[in-house]
C-alpha positions in Angstrom: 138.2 192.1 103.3 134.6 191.6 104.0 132.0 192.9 102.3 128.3 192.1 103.9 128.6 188.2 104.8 130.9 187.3 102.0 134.4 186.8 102.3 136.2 188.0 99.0 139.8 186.8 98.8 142.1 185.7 96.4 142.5 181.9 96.5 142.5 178.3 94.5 139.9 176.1 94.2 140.6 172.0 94.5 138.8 169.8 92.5 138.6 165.9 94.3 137.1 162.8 92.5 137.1 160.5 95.9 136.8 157.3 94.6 138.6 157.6 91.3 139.2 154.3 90.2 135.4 153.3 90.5 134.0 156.8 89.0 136.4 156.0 86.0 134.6 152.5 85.4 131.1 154.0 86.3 131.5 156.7 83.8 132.8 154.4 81.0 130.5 151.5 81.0 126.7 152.6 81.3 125.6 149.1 82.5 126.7 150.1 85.7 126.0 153.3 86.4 122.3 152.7 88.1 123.9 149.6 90.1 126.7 152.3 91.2 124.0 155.0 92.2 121.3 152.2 94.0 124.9 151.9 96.6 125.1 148.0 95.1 128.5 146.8 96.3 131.2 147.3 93.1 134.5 145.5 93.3 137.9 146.8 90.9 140.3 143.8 90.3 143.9 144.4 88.6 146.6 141.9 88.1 147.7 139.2 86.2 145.7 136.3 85.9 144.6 134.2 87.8 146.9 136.6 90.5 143.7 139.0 90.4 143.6 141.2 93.4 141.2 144.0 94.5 142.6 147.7 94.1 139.4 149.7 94.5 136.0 149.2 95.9 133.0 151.6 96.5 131.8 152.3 100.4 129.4 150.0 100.0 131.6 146.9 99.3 134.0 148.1 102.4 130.8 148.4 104.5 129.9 144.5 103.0 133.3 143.5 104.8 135.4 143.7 101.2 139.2 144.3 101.7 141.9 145.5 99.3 144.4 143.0 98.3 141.5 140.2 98.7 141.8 137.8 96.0 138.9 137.1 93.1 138.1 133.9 95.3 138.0 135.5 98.1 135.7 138.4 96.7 133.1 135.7 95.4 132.0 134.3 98.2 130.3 137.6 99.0 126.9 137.6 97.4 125.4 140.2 95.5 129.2 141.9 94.7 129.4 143.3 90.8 133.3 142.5 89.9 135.1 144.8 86.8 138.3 144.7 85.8 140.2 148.1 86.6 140.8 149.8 82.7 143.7 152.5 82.3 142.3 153.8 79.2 138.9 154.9 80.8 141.4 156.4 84.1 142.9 157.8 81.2 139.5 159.4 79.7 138.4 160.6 83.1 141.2 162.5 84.4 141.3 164.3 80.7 137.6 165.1 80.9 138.2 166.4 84.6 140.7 168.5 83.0 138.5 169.8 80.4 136.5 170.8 82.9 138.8 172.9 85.0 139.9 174.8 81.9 136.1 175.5 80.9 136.4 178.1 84.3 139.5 178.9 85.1 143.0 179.0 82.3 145.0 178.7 85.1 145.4 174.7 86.1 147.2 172.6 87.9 147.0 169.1 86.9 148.1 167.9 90.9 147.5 163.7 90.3 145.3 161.4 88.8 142.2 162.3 90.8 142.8 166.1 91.6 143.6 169.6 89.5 143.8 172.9 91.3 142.5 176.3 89.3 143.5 179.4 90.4 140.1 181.1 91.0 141.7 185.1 89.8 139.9 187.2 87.9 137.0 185.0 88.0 134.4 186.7 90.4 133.6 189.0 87.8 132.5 186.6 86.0 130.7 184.1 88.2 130.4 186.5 91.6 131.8 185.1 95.1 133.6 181.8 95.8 130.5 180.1 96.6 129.4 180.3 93.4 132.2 179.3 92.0 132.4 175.9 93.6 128.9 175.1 92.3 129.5 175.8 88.9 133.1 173.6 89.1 130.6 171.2 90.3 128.5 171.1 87.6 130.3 170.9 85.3 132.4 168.4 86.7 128.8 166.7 87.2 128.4 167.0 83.4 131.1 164.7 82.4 130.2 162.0 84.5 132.1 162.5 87.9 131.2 163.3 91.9 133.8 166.1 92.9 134.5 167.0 96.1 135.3 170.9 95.8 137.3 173.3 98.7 138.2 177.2 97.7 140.9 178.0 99.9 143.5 180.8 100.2 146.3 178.0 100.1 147.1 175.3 97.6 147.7 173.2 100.1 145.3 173.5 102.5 142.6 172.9 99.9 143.9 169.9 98.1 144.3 168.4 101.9 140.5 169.6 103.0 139.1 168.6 99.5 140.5 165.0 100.2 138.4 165.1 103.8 135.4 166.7 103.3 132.7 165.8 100.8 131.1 168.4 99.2 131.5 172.1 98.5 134.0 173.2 101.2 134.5 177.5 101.6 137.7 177.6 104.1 138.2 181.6 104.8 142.1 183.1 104.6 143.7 182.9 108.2 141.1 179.7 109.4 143.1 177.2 107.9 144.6 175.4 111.0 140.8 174.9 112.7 139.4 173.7 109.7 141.8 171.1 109.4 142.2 169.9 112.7 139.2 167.1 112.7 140.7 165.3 109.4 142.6 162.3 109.8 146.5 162.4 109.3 145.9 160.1 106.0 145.2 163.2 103.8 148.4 164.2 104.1 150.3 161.1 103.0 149.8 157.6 101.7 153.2 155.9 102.9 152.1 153.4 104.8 155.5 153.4 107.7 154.8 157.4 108.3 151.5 156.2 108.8 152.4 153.2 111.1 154.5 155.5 113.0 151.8 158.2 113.8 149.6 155.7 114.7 151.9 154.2 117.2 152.9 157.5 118.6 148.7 157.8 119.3 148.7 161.0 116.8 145.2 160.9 114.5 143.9 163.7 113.3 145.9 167.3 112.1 145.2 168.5 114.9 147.5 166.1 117.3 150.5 166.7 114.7 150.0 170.0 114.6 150.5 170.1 118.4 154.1 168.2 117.8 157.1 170.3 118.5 158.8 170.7 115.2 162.4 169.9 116.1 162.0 166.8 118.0 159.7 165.9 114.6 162.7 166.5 112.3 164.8 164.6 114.7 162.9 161.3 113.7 161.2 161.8 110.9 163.2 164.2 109.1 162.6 166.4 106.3 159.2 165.1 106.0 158.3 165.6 109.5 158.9 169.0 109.0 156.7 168.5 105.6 154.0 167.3 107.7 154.2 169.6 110.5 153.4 172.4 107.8 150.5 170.9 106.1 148.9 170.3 109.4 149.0 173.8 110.3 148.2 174.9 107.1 151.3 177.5 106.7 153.0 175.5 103.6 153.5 177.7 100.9 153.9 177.2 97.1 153.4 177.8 93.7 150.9 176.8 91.0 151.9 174.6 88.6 150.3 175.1 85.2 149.0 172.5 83.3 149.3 172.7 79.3 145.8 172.2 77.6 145.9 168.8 75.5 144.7 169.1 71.8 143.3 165.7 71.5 140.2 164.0 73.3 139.6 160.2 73.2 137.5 158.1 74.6 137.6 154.2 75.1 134.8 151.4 76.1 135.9 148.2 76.3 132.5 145.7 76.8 131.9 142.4 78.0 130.0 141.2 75.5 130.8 141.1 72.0 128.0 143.4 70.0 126.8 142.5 66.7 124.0 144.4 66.1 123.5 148.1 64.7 121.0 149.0 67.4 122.6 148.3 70.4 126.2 149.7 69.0 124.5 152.9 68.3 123.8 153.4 71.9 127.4 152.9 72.9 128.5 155.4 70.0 126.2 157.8 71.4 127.7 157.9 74.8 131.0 158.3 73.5 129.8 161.2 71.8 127.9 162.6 74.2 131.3 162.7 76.1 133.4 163.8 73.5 131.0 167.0 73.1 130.5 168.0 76.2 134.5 167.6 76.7 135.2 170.0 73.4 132.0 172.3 74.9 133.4 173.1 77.8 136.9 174.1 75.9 134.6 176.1 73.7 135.7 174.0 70.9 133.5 171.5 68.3 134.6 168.5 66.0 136.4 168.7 62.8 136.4 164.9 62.2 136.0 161.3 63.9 137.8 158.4 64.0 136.3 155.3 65.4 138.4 151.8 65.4 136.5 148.7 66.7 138.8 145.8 68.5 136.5 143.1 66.7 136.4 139.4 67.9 138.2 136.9 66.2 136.8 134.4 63.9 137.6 131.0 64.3 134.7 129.7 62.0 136.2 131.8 59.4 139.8 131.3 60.0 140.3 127.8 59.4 143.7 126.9 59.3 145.3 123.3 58.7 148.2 123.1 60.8 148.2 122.0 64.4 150.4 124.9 65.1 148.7 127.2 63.7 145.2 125.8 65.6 147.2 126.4 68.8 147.8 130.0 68.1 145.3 132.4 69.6 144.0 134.7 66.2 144.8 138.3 66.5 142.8 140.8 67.1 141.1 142.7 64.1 140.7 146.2 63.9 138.3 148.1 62.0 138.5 151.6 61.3 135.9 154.6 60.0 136.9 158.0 59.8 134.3 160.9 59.6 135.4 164.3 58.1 133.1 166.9 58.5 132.6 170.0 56.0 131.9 172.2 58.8 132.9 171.7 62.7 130.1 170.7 64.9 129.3 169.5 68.2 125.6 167.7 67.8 126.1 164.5 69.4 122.7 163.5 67.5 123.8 164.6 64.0 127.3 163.0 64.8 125.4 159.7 65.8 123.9 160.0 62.3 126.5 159.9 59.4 128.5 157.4 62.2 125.3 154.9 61.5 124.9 155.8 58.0 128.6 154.7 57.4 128.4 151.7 59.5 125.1 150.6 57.4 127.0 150.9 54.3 130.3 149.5 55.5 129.6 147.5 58.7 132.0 145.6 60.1 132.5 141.9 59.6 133.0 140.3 63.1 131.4 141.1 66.6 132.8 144.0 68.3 134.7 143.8 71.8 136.2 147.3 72.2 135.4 150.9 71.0 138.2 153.5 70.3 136.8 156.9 69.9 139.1 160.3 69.1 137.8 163.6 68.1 140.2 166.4 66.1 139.2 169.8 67.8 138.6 173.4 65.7 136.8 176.2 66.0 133.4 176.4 65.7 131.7 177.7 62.8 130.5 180.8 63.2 128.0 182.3 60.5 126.4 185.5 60.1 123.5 185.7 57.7 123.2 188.9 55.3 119.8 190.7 56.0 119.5 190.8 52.0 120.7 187.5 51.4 118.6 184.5 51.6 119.6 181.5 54.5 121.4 178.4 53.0 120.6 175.2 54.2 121.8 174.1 57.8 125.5 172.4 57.4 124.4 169.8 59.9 121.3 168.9 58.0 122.7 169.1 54.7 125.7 166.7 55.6 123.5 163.9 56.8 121.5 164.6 53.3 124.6 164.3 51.3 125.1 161.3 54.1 121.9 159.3 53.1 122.3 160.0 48.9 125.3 158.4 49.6 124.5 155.4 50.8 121.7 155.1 48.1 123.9 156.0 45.1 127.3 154.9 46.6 130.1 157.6 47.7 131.9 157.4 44.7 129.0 159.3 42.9 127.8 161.9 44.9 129.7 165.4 45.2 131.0 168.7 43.5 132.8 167.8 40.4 136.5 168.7 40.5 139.1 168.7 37.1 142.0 166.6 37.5 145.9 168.1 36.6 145.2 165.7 33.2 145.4 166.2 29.3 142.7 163.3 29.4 139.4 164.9 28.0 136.7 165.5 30.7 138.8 163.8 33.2 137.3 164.8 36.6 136.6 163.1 39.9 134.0 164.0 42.8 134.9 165.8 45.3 133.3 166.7 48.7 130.7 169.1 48.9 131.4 172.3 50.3 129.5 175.9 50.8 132.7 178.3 50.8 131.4 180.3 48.2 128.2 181.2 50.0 130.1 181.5 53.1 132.3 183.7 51.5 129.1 186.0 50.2 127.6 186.1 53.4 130.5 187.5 55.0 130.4 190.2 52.4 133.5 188.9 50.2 133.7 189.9 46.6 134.8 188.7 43.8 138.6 189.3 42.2 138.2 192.2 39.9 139.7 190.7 36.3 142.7 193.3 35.4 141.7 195.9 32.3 137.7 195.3 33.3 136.4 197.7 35.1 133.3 195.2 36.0 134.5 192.5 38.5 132.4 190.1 36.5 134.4 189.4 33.2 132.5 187.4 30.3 133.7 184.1 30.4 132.8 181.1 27.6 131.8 178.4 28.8 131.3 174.8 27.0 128.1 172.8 28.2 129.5 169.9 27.9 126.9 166.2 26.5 127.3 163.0 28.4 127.5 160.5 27.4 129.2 162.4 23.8 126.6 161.6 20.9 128.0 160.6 17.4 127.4 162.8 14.7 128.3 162.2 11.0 131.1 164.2 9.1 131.2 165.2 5.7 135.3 166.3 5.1 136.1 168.9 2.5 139.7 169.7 2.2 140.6 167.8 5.2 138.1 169.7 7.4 134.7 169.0 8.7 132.3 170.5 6.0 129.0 169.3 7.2 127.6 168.0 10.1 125.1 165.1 10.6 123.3 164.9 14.2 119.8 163.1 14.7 118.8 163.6 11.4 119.9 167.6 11.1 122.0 168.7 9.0 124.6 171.5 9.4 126.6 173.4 7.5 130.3 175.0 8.7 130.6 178.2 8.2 134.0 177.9 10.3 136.5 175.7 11.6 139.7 176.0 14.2 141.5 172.5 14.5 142.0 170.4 14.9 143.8 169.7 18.6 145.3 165.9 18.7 145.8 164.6 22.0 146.5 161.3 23.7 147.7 159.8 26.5 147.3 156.7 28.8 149.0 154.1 26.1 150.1 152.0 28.8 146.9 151.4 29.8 143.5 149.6 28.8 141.6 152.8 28.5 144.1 154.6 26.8 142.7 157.7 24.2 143.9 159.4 21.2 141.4 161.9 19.9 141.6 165.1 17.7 139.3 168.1 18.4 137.5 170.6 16.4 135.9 173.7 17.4 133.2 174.1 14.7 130.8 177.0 14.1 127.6 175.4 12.6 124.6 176.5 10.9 121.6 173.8 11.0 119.0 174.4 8.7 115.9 172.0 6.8 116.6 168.8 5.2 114.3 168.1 2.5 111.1 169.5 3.2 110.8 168.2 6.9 112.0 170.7 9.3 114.0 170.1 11.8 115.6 172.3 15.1 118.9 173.3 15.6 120.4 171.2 18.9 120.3 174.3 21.2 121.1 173.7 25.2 117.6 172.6 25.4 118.1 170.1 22.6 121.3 168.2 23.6 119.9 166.0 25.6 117.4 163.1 23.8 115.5 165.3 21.7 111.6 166.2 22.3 112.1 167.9 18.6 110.8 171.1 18.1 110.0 172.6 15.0 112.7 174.3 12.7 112.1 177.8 13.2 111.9 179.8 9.6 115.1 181.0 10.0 118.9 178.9 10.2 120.5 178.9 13.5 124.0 179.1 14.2 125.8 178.3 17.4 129.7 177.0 18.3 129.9 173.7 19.1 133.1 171.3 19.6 133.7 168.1 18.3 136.2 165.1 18.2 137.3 162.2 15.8 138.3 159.1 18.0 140.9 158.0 16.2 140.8 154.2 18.4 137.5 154.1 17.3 137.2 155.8 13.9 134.1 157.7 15.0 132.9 161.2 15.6 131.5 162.6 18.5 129.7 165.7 19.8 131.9 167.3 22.8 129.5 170.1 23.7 127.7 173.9 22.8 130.1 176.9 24.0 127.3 179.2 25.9 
């Protein structure tokens, strides 16, 4: 179908990283990246050492004369040749970022080898208008996580993974022009053995074009099976069918660095590339992150490791790892903010050796989505407020900063701190109510509440009948007009801080002693007096007591409200 110049078909789109190998190692170590772009000759050795042998090269080492296979000796005498070590993990990274990419257009992928995925491209004009549009925004993004893609929208699978393998760039191949597109590439793009290859070569047969002019049976005769195979992909009539890719729920990333870092600085800028990559992986799946975890590969020590024994010298140290894990209160997917509690952590706890390798993984959720009440007043940013909560907490320590939270315990005022959270404003925003109390019409019930003092002040007690009669608190005196008690509890005998103590719930009525007047300890008075003046009248309020019975004292709990 045309439609003005555009063809409009329904077809698949082939995504090509030519060059994997290096891309991977570009993308994972920033040192390199400039060298890469300025066309500097870059070199990939893998092996065992000293058996190191070159597996991948740039075109500007092949133009310099460099071979595969070549030995490291053989690659030094070449000047002005940057050597790396091939790396699996970053490989690893790469082709699961390319991935990402594919599913931020299409749902539909095809994860077709290390340095290719195929989307099928239905449905998606609607949404991003013809093919040719298409390809550029596959490109972009593919762009955005660090890789060069070569990218072909074809009506066949095959014919645009074979074309995206031969031509650079953004390649549009129209349904039914499949056979003179192909013709001018080279018979390599269809296979990698090296004896079909030797064979083709010896028969004169180059490009698809030549093997597409074969007869087919005399073909099969001597090549078999995949003779036919070939014949097929050369003219572009091989048919098949897409095979989806399951998304991946986790996203890592790994550098591995040449030289051990020990400063904050300069480890910050590697932590902020990883991030950058992590969230622009999780953007493009529409995703953000829920927490962090960041392990270090840290350089061993031999200063520190002294050991005695001469067999013990002669074994190598392990390596150390070092591990931080950042748990966020809300998802998010600010590289910058991230960047920030990472630092804040590491200042607090930094680690206690140079660092040689970087393990990076993210745990994906949705992202938060708020919507702000038009009567209701704005909270405070989550991202802002976490790296405030973030910097109290390396000033007053982490153990100290937080919502408090009762423990399942008998033990009075046993508590521990919890992280902070805004769930209840959340849940006001989004227009929640309350739980209505059953026999109250009003969903607020009155509740009594006991303000609690710490540290708990003594107070002297007068008994009467063994029960408190009067009370004695910083200099007032008050009478008890009731008493409910008392409550004995204990617990923790096996331990140092065990606690035995026996409760009262008093109501008290403070008036003058003497002639000096004194106040009654209201909520504005528990804390270290500024004392008021007695009013003219007594006051009353309900307070609650204890008698330590380790330390034969009495203490002031708190004021019910």
């Amino acid at each position: 179908m045309v439609c003005g110049r555009i063809w409009i078909f329904m077809g698949f789109a082939c995504v090509y990283i030519a060059d994997f190998l290096v891309q991977a190692v570009v993308r994972g170590q920033p040192s390199l990246g400039e060298r890469a772009l300025a066309k500097n000759a870059l070199v990939l050795l893998s092996g065992v050492p000293p058996l190191w042998s070159v597996v991948a090269a740039n075109p500007a080492a092949f133009e310099a004369g460099i071979q595969l296979e070549m030995t490291k000796a053989q690659v030094a005498q070449f000047g002005k040749v940057q050597v790396c070590m091939r790396s699996e993990a970053q490989e690893k990274a790469a082709h699961a970022a390319l991935l990402d990419a594919a599913w931020s257009v299409s749902p539909r992928v095809e994860d077709t080898a290390l340095d290719t995925v195929v989307l099928d491209l239905e449905g998606l004009t609607g949404l991003f208008g013809a093919d040719e549009n298409i390809a550029r925004e596959l490109a972009r993004r593919v762009a955005a996580i660090g890789l060069a893609a070569r990218v072909v929208v074809a009506a066949n699978i095959e014919v645009a993974i074979h074309a995206a393998r031969g031509f650079p760039g953004i390649t549009i191949i129209p349904a039914g022009e499949e056979q003179p597109r192909l013709s001018a590439l080279p018979v390599s793009v269809l296979t990698t053995e090296i004896e079909t290859l030797d064979i083709l070569e010896r028969w004169g047969v180059e490009t698809l074009q030549a093997l597409a002019m074969l007869p087919v049976l005399q073909l099969s005769e001597r090549l078999g099976q995949e003779g036919v195979r070939l014949s097929e992909l050369a003219r572009g009539v091989r048919q098949r069918a897409l095979v989806l890719a399951q998304a991946a729920s986790s996203f890592a990333e790994e550098m591995e660095l040449d030289d051990a870092v020990e400063e904050l600085e300069p480890l910050s800028f590697l932590l902020g590339r990883l991030l950058d990559q992590l969230c622009t992986r999780l953007e493009a799946r529409a995703l953000a992150v829920r927490a962090v975890r960041v392990r270090f590969e840290l350089q061993p020590s031999f200063e520190k490791d002294f050991q005695t024994l001469k067999e013990d010298l002669r074994a190598k140290p392990g390596v150390k790892p070092y591990e931080k894990v950042l748990t966020l209160p809300v998802p998010m997917r600010n590289a910058k903010t991230l960047l920030k509690l990472l630092r804040l952590q590491l200042q607090g706890d930094p680690p206690a050796a140079p660092i040689q390798k970087i393990y990076m993984t993210a745990e994906a959720a949705a992202p938060r989505v708020a919507q702000n009440g038009l009567f209701v007043p704005c909270g405070p940013d989550p991202e802002k407020l976490e790296v405030t909560i973030a910097r109290l907490g390396k000033l007053v320590g982490e153990g100290n900063l937080g919502c408090a939270e009762l423990l399942d315990s008998h033990r009075p005022e046993s508590f521990r701190m919890a992280r902070f959270a805004v769930s209840n404003e959340q849940n006001k925003r989004r227009g929640k109510r309350e739980p209505k109390v059953k026999g109250h019409s009003d969903a607020r019930a009155t509740v009594m509440a006991l303000r609690v003092v710490r540290p708990a002040q003594a107070v002297r007690v007068e008994m009467k009948d063994e029960q408190p009669a009067r009370v004695y608190l910083r200099g007032m005196r008050g009478e008890v007009v009731a008493a409910s008690g008392p409550w004995r509890g204990s617990g923790d005998w096996w331990q140092e801080d065990s606690w035995h103590q026996d409760e009262w719930d008093l109501e008290i009525e403070f008036g003058p002693v003497g002639a000096q007047h004194r106040c009654a300890p209201s909520r504005q008075n528990l804390n270290p007096p500024d004392a008021q003046q007695f009013p003219s009248s007594p006051q009353r309020g309900l307070y609650r007591i204890f008698y330590d019975v380790l330390r034969q004292e009495w203490f002031l709990r708190g004021e019910y409200d």
